[in-house]
C-alpha positions in Angstrom: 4.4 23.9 22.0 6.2 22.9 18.5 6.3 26.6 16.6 7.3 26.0 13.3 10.7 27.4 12.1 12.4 26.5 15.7 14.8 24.3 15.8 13.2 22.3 18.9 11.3 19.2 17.1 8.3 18.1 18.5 7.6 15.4 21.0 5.0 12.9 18.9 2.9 10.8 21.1 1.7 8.0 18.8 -1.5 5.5 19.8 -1.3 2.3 18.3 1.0 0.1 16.7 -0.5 -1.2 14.0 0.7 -0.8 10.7 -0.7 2.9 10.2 0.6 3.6 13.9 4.7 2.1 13.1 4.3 3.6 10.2 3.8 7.7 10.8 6.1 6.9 14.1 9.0 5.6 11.7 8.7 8.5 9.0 8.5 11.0 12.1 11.0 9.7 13.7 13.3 9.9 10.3 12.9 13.7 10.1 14.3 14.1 13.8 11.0 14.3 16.1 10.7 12.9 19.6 8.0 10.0 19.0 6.7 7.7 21.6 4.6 5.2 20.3 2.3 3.3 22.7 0.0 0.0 22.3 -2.4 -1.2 24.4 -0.9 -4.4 23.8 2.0 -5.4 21.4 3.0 -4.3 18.3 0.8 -5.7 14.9 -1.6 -7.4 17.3 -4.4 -5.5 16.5 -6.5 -5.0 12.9 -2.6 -5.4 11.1 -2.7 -8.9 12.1 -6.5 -10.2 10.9 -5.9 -8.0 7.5 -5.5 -10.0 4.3 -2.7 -7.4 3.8 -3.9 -7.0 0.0 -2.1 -3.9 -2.0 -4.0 -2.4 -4.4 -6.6 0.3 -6.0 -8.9 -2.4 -7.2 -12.4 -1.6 -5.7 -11.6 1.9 -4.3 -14.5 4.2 -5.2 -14.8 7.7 -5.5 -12.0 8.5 -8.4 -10.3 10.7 -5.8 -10.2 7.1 -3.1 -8.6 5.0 -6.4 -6.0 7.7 -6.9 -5.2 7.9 -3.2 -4.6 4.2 -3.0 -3.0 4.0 -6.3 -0.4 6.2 -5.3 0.6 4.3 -1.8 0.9 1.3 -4.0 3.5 3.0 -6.0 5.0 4.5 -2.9 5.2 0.4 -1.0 8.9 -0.5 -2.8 10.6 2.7 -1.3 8.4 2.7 2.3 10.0 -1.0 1.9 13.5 -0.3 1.0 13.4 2.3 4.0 12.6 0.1 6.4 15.6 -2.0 5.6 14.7 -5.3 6.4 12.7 -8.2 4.7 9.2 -8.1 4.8 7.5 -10.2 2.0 6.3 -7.4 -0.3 5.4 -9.4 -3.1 3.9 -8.9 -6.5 2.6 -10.8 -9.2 -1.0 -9.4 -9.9 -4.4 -10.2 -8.6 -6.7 -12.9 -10.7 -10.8 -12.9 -10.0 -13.3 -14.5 -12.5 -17.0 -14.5 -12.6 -19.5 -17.5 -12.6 -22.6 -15.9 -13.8 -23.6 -13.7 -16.8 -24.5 -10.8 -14.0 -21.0 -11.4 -12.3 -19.7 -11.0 -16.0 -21.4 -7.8 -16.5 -20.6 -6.4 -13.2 -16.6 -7.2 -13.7 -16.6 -6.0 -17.5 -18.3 -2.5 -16.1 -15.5 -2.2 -13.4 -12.6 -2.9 -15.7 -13.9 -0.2 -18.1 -13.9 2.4 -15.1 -10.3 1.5 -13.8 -9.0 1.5 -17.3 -10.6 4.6 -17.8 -8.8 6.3 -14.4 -5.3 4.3 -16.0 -5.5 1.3 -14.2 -4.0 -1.8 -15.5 -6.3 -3.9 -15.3 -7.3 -6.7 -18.5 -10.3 -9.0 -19.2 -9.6 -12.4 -19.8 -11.3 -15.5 -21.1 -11.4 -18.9 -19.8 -8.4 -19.8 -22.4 -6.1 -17.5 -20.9 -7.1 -17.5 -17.4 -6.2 -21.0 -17.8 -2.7 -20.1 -19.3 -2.6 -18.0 -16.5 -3.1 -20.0 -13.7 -3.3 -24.0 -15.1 -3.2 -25.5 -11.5 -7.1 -23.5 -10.9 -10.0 -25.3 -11.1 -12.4 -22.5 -11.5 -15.5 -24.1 -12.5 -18.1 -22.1 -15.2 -16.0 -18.6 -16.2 -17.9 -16.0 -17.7 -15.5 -13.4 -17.8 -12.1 -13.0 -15.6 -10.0 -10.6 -14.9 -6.1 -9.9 -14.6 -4.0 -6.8 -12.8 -0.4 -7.1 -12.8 0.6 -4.5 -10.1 -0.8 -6.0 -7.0 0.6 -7.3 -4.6 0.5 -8.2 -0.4 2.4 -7.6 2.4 3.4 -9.2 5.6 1.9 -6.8 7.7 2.9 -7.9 11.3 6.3 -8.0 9.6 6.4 -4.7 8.1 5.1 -3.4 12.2 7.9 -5.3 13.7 10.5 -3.8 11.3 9.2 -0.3 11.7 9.2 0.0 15.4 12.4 -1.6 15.5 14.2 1.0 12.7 11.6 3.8 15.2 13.8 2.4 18.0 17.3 2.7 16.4 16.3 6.4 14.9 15.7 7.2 18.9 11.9 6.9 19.7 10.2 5.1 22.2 8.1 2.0 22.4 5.6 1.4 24.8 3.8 -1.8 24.3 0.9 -2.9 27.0 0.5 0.6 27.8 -2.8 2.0 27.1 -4.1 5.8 26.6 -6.5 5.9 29.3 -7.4 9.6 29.1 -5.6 13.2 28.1 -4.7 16.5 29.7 -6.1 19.7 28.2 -5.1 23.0 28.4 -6.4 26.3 27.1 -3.7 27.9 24.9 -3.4 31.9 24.5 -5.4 31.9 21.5 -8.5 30.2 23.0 -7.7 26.9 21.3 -8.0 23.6 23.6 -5.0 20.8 23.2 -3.8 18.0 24.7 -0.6 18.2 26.8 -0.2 15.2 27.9 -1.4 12.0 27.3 -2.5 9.8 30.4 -1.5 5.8 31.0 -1.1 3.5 33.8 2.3 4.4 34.4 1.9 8.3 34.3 1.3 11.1 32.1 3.3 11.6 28.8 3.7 15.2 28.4 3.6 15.9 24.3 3.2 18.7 21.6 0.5 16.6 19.4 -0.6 12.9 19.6 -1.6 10.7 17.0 -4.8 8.5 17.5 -4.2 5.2 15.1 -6.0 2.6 17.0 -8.1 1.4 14.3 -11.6 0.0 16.1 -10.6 1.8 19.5 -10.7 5.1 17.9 -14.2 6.1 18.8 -14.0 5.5 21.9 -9.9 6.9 22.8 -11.7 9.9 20.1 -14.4 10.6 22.6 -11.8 10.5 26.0 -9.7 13.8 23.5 -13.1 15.2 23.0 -13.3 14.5 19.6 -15.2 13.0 17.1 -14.1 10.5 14.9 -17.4 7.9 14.1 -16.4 4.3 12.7 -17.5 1.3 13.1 -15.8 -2.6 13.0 -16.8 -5.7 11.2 -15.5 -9.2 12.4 -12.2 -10.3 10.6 -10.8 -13.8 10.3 -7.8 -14.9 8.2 -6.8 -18.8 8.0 -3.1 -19.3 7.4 -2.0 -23.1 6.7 1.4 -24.8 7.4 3.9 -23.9 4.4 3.6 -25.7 1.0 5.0 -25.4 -2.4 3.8 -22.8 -4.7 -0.1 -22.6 -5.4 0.0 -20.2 -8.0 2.1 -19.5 -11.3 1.7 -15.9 -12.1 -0.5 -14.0 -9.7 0.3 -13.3 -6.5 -3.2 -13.7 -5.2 -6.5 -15.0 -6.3 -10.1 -13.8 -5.7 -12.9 -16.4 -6.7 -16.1 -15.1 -7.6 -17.8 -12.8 -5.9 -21.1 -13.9 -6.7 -20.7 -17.7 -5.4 -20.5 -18.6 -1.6 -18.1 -18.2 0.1 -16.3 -16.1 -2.3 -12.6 -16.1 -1.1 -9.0 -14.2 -1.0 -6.4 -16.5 -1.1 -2.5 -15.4 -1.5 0.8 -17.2 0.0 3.4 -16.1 1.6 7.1 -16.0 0.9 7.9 -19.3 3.2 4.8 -21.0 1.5 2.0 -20.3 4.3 -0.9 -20.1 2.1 -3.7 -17.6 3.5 -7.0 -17.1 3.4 -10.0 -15.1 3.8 -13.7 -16.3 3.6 -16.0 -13.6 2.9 -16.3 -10.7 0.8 -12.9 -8.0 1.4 -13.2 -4.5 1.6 -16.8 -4.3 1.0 -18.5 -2.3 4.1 -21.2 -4.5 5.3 -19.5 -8.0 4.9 -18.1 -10.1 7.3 -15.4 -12.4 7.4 -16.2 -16.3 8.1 -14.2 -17.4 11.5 -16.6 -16.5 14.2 -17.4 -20.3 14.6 -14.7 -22.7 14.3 -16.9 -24.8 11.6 -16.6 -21.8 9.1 -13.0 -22.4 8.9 -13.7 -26.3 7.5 -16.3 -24.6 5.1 -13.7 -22.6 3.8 -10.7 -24.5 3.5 -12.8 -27.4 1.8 -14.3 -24.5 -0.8 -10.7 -23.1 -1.4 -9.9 -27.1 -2.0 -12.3 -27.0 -4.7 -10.8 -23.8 -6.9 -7.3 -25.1 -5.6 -6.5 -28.9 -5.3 -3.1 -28.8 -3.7 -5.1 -27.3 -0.8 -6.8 -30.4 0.1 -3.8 -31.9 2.0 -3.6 -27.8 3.7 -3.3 -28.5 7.4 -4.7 -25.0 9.5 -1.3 -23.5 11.5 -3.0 -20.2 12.5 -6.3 -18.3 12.7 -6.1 -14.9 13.4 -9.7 -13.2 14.9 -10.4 -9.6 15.0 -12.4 -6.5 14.5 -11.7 -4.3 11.2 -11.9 -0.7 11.7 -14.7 1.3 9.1 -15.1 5.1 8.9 -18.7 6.1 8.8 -18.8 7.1 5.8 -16.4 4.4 4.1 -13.3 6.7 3.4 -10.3 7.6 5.6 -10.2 10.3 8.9 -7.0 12.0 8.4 -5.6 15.1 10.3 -6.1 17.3 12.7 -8.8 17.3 14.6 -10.9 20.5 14.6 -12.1 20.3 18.2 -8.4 19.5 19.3 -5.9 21.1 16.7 -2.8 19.5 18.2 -4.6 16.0 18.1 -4.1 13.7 14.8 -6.4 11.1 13.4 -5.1 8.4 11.1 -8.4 5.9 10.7 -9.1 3.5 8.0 -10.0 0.4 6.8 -7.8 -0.6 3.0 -5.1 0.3 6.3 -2.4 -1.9 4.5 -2.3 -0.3 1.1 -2.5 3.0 2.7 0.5 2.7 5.0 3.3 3.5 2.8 1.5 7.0 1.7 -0.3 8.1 5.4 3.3 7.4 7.3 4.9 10.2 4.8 2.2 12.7 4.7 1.5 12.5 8.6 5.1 13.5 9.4 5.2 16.1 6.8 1.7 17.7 8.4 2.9 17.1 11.8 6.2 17.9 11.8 6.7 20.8 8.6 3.2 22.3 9.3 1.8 21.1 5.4 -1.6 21.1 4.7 -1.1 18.3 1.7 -4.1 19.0 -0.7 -4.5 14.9 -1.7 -6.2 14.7 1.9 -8.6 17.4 1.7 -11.3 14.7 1.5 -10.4 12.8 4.3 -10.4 15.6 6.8 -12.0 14.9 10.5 -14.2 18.5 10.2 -16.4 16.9 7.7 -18.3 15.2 10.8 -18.5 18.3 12.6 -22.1 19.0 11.2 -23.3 15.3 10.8 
């Protein structure tokens, strides 16, 4: 085993290449550690690719969640820069209105709270959201709202680029190689770990593995002897053929939350416009895609707040499950069953990347205990 203070690093067996997965194998593998990183199938397939890939602190509650998220958003420009290759973090700001005097009241209460934790977040009226965005067609505005530091991601880019920079720093990629089960041993001290990680192909021998396989991770949890309870919604993201620019300010747009569908719609940097019907991030929504017809519904509504997407033409639709802890908030660290096994689950997965990849190596590799996750910690289930 990896003692701390030797100069031996640790061999890292990482689970899933998502974008929580690339991203702790890319920061371990920067401070010098042996990382293998398998995937049941290939790289960004998962969770990373059905995300809406949004960036941003918006509707993060308990105060310690909002400042947890608000910190990886500050932290996406230099997780970006690292990676050293293009991957369409853009900015601009997120725009949402409100059709209905409750909708108004409800968005008004929320923009006092985030201003109150320092957010930067504004209400606007119809005038300006107009000024803001003249090509929307919002229909009755009752109050909207403006926050210029958000942004989205390419997130099967920003997998691809950090397996390939995990690659050139020495680590190992395994795609279409699934953990089916683990080897345990009884160390001198009583304590029970994993040794070796079993796939098709043969054990991987290892000092601590890594479980970040989003909706999977009950189950691979249960094979480790662990508990780590989530559940999965259905996830469904349109994504049209490339057109010019939608939007003039913002980089993405949420129409109200109150009026069905409500929508997420943001474009990329070669014009793919994409979208998500249903309600995002909240825990017991689901995303519209599970019958082909949903997709018409939502392109014509999107139509309506945007007109230029009337001509749209569907490219892609991406289908998935979306991982959810139990009890809403993120399982990060060791597990206290297991102490050499790690658990990085979530579901805002996208925003969280730049700041889990960072703190994961530092626990894994220099032993930290980093206080900003004493929330999040697997042992809070032990008594559930």
């Amino acid at each position: 085993m990896y003692i701390q203070g030797r100069s031996r690093k640790p061999h890292i067996v990482i689970i899933g290449a998502g974008i929580i997965g690339s991203s702790i194998a890319f920061h371990c593998a920067r401070q010098g550690a042996n990382v293998t990183l398998l995937d049941a199938g290939q790289p960004g397939e998962g969770a990373s690719k059905v995300s809406f890939a949004w960036i941003n602190g918006h509707g993060k509650n308990p105060r310690h969640y909002h400042d947890l998220n608000r910190r990886s958003l500050d932290m996406w420009p230099r997780y970006a820069r690292l990676l050293e290759e293009e991957v369409d973090l853009a900015w601009g700001g997120e725009v949402r209105w409100a059709a209905t005097e409750e909708g108004a009241a409800q968005l008004t209460e929320r923009v006092g709270q985030l201003q109150s934790w320092g957010y930067p977040i504004r209400l606007l009226d119809e005038a300006e959201l107009a000024r803001l965005e003249p090509t929307l067609t919002p229909g009755p505005v009752t109050a909207a709202t403006y926050t210029e530091i958000e942004g989205h991601v390419d997130a099967p880019k920003v997998v691809r680029a950090a397996v390939a920079r995990t690659q050139e720093l020495g680590g190992e990629i395994a795609a279409n190689t699934p953990a089916v089960g683990f080897v345990t041993a009884r160390a001198a001290n009583g304590e029970e770990r994993v040794t070796a990680v079993e796939t098709p192909a043969g054990p991987i021998e290892c000092d601590y593995v890594v479980l970040a396989v989003g909706p999977d991770t009950p189950a691979l949890a249960e094979l480790a002897g662990i508990r780590a309870p989530l559940y999965h919604t259905f996830g469904a993201t349109i994504q049209t053929e490339p057109m010019p620019p939608i939007f003039t300010t913002a980089a993405l747009v949420h129409t109200p939350r109150e009026v069905e569908p409500p929508l997420n719609i943001r474009q990329l940097a070669d014009g793919t416009v994409a979208i998500h019907g249903g309600s995002h991030g909240e825990l017991h929504d689901r995303s519209m895609g599970e019958r082909d017809e949903e997709f018409a519904e939502v392109m014509r509504s999107a139509a309506g707040y945007i007109p230029a997407l009337a001509e749209a033409k569907i490219r892609l639709t991406h289908k998935g499950r979306r991982p959810i802890p139990e009890d809403g908030l993120p399982i990060i660290g060791f597990s206290p069953e297991k102490p050499n096994v790690y658990v990085a689950a979530m579901h805002s997965g996208v925003t969280l990347a730049a700041l889990v990849g960072e703190f994961a190596a530092l626990e894994l590799i220099d032993g930290a205990s980093i206080d900003l996750l004493a929330p999040y910690r697997p042992d809070r289930f032990l008594n559930a």
